[in-house]
N, C-alpha and C positions, 0 to 999 in steps of 0.2 A: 504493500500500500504506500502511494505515495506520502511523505512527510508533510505538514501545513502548519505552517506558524500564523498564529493570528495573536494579534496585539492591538491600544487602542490608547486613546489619552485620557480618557474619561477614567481609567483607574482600574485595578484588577477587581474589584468588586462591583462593575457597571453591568447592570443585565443586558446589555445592550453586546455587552463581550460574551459574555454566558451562552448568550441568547446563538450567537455568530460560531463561535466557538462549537455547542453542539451542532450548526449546520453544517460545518465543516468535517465532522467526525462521518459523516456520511460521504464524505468525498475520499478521507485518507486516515490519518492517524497525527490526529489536528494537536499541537500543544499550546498552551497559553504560555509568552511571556510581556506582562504587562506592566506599566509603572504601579507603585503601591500607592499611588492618589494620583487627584486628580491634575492632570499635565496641559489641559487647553491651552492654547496660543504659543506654543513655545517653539512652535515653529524644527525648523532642522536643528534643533541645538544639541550640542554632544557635551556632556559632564566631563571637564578637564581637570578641575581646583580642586578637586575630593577623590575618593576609592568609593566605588559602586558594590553597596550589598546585595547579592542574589538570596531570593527565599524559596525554598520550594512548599507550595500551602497544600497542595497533596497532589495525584499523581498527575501527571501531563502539564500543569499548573504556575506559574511559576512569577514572581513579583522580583522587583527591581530601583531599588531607591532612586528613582533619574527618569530621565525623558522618554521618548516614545522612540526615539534614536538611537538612546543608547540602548534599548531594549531589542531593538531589532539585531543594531553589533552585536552585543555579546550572547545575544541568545542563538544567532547564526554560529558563529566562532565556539563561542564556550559551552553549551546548554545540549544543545539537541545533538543527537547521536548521528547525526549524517545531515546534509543539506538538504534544506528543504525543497523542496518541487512548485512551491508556491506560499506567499504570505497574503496574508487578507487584514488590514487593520479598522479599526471599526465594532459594532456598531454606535458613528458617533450621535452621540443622543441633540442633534440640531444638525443641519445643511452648513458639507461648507461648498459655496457658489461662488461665481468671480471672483474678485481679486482676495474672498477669504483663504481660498487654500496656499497665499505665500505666508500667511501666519499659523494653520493647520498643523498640530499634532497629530493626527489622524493622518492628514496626507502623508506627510511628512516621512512616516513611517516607510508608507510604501516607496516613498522616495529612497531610503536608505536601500533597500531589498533591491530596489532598481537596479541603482549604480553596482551592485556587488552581483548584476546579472540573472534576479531571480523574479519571475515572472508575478506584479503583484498586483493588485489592488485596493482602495480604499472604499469606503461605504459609511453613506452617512442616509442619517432618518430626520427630513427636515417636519419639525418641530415648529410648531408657531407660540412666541412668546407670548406669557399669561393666559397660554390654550389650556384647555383639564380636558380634552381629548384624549382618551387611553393610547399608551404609546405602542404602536405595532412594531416591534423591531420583528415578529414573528413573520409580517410582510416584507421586508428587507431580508431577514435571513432566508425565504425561498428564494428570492433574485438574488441575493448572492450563491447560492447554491448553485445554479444557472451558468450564474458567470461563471463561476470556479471550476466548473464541469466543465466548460468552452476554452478555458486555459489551460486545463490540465491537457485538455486534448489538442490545442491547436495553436499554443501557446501564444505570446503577442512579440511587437516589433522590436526591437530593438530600443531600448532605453525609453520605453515607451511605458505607461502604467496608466488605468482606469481608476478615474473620479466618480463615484456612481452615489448618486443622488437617492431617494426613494421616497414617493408621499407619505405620509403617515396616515393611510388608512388601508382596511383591508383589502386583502389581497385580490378580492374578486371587485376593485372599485379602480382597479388601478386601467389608468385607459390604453397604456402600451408601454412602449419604450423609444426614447429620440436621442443617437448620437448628437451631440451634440460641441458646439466651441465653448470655451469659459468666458462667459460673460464679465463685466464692468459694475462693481455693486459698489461703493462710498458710502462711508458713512458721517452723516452732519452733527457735531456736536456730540462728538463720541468722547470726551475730556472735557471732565467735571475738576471746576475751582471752588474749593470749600476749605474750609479752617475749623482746628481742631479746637476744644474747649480753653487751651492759651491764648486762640488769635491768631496758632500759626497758620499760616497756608500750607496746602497741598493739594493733588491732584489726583481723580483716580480716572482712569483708561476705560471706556467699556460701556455699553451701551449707546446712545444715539438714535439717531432714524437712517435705515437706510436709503439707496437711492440704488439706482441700477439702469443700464443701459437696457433698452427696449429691443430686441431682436427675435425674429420665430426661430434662430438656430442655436439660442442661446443656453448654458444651461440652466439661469435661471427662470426664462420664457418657460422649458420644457417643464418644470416643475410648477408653477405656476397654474400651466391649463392641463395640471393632474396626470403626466406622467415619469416617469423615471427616464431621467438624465445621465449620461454616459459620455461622459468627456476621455478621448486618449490626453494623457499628458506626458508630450517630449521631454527629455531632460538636454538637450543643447540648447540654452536659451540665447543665439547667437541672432540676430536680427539679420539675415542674409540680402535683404532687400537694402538696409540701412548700411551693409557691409558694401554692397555695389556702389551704391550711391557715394559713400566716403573716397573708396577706392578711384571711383572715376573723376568726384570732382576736388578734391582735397589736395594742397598739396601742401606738404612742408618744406619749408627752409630752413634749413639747420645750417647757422656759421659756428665755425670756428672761433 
């Protein structure tokens, strides 16, 4: 059976992982290694300044004082008994769309798995804020099922990894599925000025309203008018149009 690493940022105690994790056990001989809380936003970040503690919480299982990066490195490297065949990070419990997955833990992950050549994926359950909507990761964990079955067998491109979206409702509500580009989402007034009970100032990061570029091939559009969104995401992010352009019209003078 092929090996499956799944991991997530949301924390090793997120059903969202749980939930992914036993869909995965149907594809192969799936292990958890996940941060031991919760990692949101931290992006590609690797734990330098400190020694990362590995915990095993019982069999297949496995927790990791540090990011959703470093979880991938050493669970690849240190952890598991042979390379895995595929990783899946997820399920994250909110949508990351447009330009959220350059701050993504979640993605992030599969980004790591990338670059070390290993065919992966991310998944996420958008969530609408101050919704009490029951959360279906059980509808995300069939479509990842899907996907992971279509990887295992047909693998993907080269440096290549799937962004995959999922409404949050049931499975028999979902209208299809639309490859899709990564859209342009902004956020207005997302950095809050407020002072502590001294008078001093600070700031905290987070929340706002957002905004988003309007497009039918976007992957926020796709989710929106209630399907599941399937972004590839390249990792050479070299702008080859902008590289022409420099090259042809640019010149430098360098004296001595």
């Amino acid at each position: 059976m092929p090996v499956i690493l799944v991991t997530n940022d949301d924390g090793v105690n997120s059903p969202g992982l749980t939930s992914l994790f036993n869909a995965m056990n149907e594809l192969g001989d799936a292990y958890i290694v996940a941060p031991d809380r919760e990692r949101s936003a931290v992006s590609h970040s690797l734990t330098m300044h400190r020694p990362l503690k590995v915990e095993e919480l019982r069999e297949h299982v496995y927790c990791i004082n540090g990011t959703p990066t470093d979880c991938v490195a050493i669970g690849i490297n240190k952890i598991l008994h042979e390379r895995p065949a595929l990783v899946v990070s997820g399920i994250n419990k909110g949508a990351n769309l447009g330009d959220d997955i350059t701050y993504s833990g979640t993605v992030s992950a599969a980004i790591e798995s990338t670059l070390m050549g290993i065919p992966s994926f991310a998944v996420s359950l958008d969530i609408k804020k101050q919704s009490k909507s029951p959360l279906h990761f059980d509808t995300a964990s069939r479509i990842a099922i899907e996907i992971g079955r279509y990887i295992l067998e047909k693998s993907l491109p080269d440096d290549t990894l799937l962004n995959v979206n999922v409404p949050n409702v049931k499975i028999n509500n979902i209208k299809g599925a639309k490859f899709s580009r990564q859209g342009k989402r902004i956020y207005d007034n997302s950095i809050q000025e407020t002072f502590d009970p001294n008078g001093e100032k600070y700031y905290w990061i987070g929340g706002g309203q957002p905004y988003w570029e309007h497009g039918e091939d976007t992957d926020i559009q796709a989710i929106q008018n209630g399907y599941i969104s399937i972004t590839p995401i390249h990792l050479d992010l070299t702008n080859y149009e902008a590289l022409k352009f420099l090259n042809e019209r640019w010149l430098f003078n360098i004296e001595n």
